[in-house]
C-alpha positions as MATLAB code, in Angstrom:
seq = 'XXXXXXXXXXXXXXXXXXXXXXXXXXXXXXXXXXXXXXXXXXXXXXXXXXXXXXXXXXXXXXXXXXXXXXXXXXXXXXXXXXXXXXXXXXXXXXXXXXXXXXXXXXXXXXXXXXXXXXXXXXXXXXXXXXXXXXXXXXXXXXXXXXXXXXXX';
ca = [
     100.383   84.490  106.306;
      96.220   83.987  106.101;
      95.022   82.481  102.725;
      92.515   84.105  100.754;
      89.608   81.818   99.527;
      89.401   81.818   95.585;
      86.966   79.217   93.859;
      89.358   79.506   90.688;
      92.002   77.811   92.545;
      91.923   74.266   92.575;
      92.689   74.087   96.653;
      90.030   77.190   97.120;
      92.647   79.434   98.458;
      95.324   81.491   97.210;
      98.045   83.603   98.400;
      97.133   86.454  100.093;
      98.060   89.955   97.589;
      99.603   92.707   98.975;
     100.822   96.422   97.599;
     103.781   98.272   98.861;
     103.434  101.936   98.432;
     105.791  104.469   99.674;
     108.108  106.710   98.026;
     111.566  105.543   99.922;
     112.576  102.424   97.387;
     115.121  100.712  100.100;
     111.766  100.505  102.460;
     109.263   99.252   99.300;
     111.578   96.431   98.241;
     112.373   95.479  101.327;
     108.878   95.167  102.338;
     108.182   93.088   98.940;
     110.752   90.583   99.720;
     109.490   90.438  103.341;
     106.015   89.809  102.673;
     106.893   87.468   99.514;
     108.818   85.445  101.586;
     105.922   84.645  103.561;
     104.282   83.583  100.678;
     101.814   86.542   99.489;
     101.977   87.935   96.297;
     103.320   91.494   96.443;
     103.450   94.597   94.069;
     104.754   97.894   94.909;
     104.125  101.430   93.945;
     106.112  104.896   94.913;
     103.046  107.069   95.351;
      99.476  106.949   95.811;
      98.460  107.721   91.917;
     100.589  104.737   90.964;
      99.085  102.404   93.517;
      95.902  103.200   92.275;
      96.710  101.780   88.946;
      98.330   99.132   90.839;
      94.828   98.254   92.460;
      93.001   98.622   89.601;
      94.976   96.159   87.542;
      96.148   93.326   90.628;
      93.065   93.295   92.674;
      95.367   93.401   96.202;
      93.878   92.345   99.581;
      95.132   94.585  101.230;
      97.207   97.973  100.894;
     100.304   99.251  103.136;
     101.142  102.627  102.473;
     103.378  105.774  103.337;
     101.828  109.110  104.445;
     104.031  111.338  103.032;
     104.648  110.964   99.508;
     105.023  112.864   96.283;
     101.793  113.452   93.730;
      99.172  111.602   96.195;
      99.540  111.232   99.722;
      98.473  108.228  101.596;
      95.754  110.090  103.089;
      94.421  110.454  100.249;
      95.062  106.834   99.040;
      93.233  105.913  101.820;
      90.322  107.883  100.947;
      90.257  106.502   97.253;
      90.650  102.931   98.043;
      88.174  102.692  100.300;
      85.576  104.426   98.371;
      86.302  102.839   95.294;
      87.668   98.965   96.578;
      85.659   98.673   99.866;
      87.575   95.074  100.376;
      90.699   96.192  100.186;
      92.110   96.918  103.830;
      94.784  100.010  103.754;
      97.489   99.919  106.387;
      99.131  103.519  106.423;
     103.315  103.764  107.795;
     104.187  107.107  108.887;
     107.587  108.343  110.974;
     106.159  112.230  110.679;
     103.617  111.520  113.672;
     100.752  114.238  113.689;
      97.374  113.281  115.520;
      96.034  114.901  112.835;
      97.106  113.135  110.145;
      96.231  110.151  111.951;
      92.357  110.842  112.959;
      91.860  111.681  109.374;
      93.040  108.022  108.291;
      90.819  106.470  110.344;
      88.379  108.541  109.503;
      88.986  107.672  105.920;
      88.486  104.143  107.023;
      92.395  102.854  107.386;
      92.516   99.304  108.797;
      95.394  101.207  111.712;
      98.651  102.730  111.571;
     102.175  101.436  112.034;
     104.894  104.042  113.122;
     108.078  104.041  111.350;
     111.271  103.192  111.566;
     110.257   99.941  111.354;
     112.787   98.344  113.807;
     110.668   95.455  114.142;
     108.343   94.172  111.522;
     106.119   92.334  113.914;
     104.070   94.834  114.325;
     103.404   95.921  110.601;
     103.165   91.690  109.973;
     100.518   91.544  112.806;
      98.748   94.266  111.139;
      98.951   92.927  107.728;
      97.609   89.475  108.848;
      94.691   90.919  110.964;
      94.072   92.752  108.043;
      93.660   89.827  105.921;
      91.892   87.727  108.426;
      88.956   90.791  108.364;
      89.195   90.121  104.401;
      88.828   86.686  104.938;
      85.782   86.923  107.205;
      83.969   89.140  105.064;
      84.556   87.172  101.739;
      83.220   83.992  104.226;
      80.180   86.091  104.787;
      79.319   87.584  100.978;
      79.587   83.873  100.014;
      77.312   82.784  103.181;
      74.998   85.070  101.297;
      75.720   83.801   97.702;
      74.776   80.151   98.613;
      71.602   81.184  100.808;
      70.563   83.590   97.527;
      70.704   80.442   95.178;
      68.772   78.074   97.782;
      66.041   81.079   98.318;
];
């Protein structure tokens, strides 16, 4: 899984942060020993108003979430986290497939969607690690900026 660069960490990476949220807990720890495995530090959440405490107090990199759930959809997650965390990437999983629904994730600025079951995690890991790679390049660019800021 992509590395994260972090000037607090001795190596100037660290592992890449991740947070779990959907309401089905067999699917969210699942997913956390998954992605932990792989060496990225993961937190979970069952709905979208817990996640967003979640995000407030972990700082993840990126966000994979459920649709449908209880108290806050992930539509609306999606919405939130990208107005209020603009470098956190959300991934949204959904098995109730409505265009709909969809369109108004992207619109909301979701990195894609994944379709569930999830059979095969390849294609949730691929989008995880894209994910993170557009992270990476954009935390290469705002300290591209940084260093020309303290030359000019």
């Amino acid at each position: 899984m992509t590395r994260i660069p972090s000037p607090s960490d001795g190596s100037g990476h660290r592992a890449a942060r991740i947070l779990v949220v959907d309401d089905e807990p067999e699917l969210r720890d699942m997913l956390r020993r998954r992605f932990a495995y792989q060496g990225c530090d993961v937190d979970t959440a069952m709905d979208g108003e817990e996640a967003l405490l979640r995000i407030e107090a972990a700082r993840p990199d990126v966000v994979v979430t459920d649709i449908r759930m209880p108290r806050m959809d992930g539509v609306e997650l999606v919405k939130r986290v990208r107005a209020g965390y603009p470098m956190v990437a959300v991934i949204v999983m959904t098995g109730h497939v409505a265009y709909s629904t969809v369109v108004r994730c992207m619109n909301n600025g979701a990195a894609t969607c994944v379709l569930k079951p999830l059979h095969d995690l390849a294609e949730l890991e691929d989008a995880v690690d894209e994910a993170l790679n557009a992270v990476v390049r954009w935390w290469q660019i705002l300290g591209k900026l940084q260093a020309m800021k303290k030359v000019g």
